[in-house]
ChimeraX commands (.cxc) that place a marker at each C-alpha (Angstrom):
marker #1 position 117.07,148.86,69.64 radius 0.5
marker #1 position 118.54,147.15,66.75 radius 0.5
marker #1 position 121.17,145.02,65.78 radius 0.5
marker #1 position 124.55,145.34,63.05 radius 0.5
marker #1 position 125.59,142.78,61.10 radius 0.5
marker #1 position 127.01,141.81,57.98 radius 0.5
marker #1 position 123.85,141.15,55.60 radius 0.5
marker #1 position 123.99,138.99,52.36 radius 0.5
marker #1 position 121.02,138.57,50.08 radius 0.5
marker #1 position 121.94,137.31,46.65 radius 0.5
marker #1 position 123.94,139.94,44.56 radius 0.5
marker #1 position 123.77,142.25,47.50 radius 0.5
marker #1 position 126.37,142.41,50.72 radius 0.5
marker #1 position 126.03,145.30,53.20 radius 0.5
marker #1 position 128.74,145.36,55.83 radius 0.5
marker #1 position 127.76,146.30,59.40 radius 0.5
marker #1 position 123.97,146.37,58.15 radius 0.5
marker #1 position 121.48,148.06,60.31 radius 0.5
marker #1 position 118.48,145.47,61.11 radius 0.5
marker #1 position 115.47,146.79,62.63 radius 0.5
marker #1 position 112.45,145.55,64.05 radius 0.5
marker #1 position 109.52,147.55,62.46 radius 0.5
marker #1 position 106.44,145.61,63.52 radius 0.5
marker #1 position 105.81,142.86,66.28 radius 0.5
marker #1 position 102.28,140.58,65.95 radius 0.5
marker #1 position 101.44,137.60,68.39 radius 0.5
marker #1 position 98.97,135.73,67.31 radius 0.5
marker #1 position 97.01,133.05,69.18 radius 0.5
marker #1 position 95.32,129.98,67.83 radius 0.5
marker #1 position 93.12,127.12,68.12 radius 0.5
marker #1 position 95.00,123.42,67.39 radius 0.5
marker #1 position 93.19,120.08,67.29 radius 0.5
marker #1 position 93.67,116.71,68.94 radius 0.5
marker #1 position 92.30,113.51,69.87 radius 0.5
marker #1 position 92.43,112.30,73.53 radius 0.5
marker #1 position 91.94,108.63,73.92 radius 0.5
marker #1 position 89.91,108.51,76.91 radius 0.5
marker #1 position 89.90,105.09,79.51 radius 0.5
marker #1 position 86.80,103.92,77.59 radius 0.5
marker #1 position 88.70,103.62,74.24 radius 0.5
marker #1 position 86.15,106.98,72.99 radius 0.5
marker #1 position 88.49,109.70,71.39 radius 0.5
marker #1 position 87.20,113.31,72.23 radius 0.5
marker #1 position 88.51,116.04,70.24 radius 0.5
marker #1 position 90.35,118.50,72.20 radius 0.5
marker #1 position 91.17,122.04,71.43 radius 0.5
marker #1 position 94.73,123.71,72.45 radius 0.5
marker #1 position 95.61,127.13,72.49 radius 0.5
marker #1 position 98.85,128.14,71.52 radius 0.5
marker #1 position 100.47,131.30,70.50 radius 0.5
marker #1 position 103.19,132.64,67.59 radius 0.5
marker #1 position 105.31,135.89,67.55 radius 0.5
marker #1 position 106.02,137.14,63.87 radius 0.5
marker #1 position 108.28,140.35,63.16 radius 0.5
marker #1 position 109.15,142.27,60.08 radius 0.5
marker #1 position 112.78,143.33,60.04 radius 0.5
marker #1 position 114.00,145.79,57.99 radius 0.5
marker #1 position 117.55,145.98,56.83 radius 0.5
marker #1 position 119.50,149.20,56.19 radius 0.5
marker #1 position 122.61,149.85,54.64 radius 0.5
marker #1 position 123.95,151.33,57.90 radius 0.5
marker #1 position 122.83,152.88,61.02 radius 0.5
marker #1 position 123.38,156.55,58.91 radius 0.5
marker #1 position 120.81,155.35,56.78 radius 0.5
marker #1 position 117.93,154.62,59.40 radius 0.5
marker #1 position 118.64,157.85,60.89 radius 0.5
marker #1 position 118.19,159.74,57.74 radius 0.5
marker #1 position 114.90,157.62,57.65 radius 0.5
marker #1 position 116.26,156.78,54.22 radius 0.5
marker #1 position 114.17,153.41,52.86 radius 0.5
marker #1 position 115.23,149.69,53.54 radius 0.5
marker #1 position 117.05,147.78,50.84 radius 0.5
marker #1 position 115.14,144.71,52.33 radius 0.5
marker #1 position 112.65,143.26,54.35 radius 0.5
marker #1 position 111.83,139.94,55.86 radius 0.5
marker #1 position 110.22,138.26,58.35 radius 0.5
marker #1 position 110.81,135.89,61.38 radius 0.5
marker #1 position 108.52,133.89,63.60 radius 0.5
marker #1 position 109.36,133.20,67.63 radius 0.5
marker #1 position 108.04,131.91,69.88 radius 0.5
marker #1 position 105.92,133.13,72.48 radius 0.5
marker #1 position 104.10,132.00,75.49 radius 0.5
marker #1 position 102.08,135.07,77.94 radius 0.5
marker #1 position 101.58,132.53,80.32 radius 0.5
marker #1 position 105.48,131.77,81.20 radius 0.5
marker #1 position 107.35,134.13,79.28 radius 0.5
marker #1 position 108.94,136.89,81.38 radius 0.5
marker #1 position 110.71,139.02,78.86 radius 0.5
marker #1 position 108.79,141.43,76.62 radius 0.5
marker #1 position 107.92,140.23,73.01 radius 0.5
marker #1 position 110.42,142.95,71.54 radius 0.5
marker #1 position 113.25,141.39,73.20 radius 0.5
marker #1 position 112.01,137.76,72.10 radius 0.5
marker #1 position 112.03,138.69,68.76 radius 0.5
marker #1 position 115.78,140.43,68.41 radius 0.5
marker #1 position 116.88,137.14,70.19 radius 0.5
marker #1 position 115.27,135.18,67.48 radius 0.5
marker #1 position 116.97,137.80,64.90 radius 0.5
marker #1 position 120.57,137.06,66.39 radius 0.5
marker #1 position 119.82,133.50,66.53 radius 0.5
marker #1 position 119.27,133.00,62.86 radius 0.5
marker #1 position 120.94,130.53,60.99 radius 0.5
marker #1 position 121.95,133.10,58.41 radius 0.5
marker #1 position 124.45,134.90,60.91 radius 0.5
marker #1 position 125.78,131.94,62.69 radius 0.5
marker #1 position 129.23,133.03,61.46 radius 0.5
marker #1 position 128.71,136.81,61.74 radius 0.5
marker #1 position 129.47,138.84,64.67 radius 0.5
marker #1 position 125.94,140.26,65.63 radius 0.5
marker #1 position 126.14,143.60,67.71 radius 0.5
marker #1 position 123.03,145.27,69.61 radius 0.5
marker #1 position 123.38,148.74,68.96 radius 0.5
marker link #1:1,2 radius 0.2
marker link #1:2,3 radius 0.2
marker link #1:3,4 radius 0.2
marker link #1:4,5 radius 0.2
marker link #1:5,6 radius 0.2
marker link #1:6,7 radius 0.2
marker link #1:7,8 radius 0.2
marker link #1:8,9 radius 0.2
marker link #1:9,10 radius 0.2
marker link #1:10,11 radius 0.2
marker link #1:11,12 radius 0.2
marker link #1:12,13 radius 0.2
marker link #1:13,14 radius 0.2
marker link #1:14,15 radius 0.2
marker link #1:15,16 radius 0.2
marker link #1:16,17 radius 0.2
marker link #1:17,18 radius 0.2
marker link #1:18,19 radius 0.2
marker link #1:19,20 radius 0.2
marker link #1:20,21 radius 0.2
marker link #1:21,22 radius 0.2
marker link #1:22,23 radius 0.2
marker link #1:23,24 radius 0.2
marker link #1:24,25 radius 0.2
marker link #1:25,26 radius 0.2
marker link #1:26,27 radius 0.2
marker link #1:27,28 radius 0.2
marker link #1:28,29 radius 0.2
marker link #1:29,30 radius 0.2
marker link #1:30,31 radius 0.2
marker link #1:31,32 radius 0.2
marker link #1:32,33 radius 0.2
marker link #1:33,34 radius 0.2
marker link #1:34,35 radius 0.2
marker link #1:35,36 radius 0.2
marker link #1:36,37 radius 0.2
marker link #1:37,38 radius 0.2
marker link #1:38,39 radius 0.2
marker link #1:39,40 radius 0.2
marker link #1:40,41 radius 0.2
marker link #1:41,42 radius 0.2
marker link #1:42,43 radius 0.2
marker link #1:43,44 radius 0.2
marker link #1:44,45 radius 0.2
marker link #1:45,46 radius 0.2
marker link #1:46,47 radius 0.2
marker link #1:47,48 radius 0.2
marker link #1:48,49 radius 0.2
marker link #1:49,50 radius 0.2
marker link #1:50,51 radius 0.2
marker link #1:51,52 radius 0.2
marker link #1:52,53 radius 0.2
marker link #1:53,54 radius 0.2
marker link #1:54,55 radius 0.2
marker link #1:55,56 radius 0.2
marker link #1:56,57 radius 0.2
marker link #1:57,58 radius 0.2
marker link #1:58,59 radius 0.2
marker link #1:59,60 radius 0.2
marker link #1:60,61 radius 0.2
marker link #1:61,62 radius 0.2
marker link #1:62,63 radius 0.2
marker link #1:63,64 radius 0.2
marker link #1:64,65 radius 0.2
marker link #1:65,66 radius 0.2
marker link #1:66,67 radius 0.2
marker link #1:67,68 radius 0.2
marker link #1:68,69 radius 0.2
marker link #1:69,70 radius 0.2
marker link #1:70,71 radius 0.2
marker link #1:71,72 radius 0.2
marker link #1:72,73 radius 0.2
marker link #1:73,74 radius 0.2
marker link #1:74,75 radius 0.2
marker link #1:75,76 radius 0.2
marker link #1:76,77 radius 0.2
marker link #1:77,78 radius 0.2
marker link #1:78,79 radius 0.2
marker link #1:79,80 radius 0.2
marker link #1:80,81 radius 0.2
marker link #1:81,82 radius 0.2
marker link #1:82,83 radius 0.2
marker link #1:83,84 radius 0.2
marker link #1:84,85 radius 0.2
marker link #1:85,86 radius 0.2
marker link #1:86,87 radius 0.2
marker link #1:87,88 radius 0.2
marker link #1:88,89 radius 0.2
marker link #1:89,90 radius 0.2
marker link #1:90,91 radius 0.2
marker link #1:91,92 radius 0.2
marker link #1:92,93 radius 0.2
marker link #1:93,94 radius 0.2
marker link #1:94,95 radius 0.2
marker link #1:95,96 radius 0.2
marker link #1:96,97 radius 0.2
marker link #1:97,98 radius 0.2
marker link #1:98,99 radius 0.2
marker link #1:99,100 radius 0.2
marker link #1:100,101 radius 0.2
marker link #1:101,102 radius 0.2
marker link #1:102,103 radius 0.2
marker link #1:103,104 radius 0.2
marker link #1:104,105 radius 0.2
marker link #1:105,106 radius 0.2
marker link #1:106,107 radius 0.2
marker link #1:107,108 radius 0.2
marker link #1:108,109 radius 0.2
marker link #1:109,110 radius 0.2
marker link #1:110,111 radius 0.2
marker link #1:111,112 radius 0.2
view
């Protein structure tokens, strides 16, 4: 999977871009809170909660990923993710989050 788009970094444009997801991580971690409890005590609480990170990389076209030519760029996005109530697989969360960006909320994003 992957998605084409028109991709604009500084002094570069690429029309129909190919963006791929190369690498997915969740990560899960430990935040901390205070719970007032009826006594007026705090107790500090611990919550789990879990992130979703992906590297993207960009090609100039989908000619050029099949050629296994190298990116012109790279970035990364976080998403989020939840094991406990999210159905979909964390592949499809993240090219969600990648046609959801800000940066193509004028483009016409295309799965391919």
């Amino acid at each position: 999977m992957a998605v084409q788009v028109n991709f604009e970094k500084e002094d570069m444009y690429l029309k129909d871009a190919y963006l791929r997801i190369k690498k997915v991580m969740v990560v899960d971690g430990v935040r901390e809170r205070f719970e007032e409890q009826e006594n007026g005590d705090l107790h500090l609480k611990y919550d789990k909660y879990f992130e979703g990170n992906a590297i993207i990389y960009v090609y100039s076209d989908k000619e050029a990923r099949d050629r296994n030519v190298m990116p012109v760029h790279h970035f990364g996005i976080e998403f989020a993710y939840d094991p406990n109530t999210d159905t979909r697989g964390v592949y499809e969360l993240a090219y969600t989050a990648l046609k959801s960006l800000e940066r193509f909320v004028d483009e016409e994003v295309v799965d391919v």
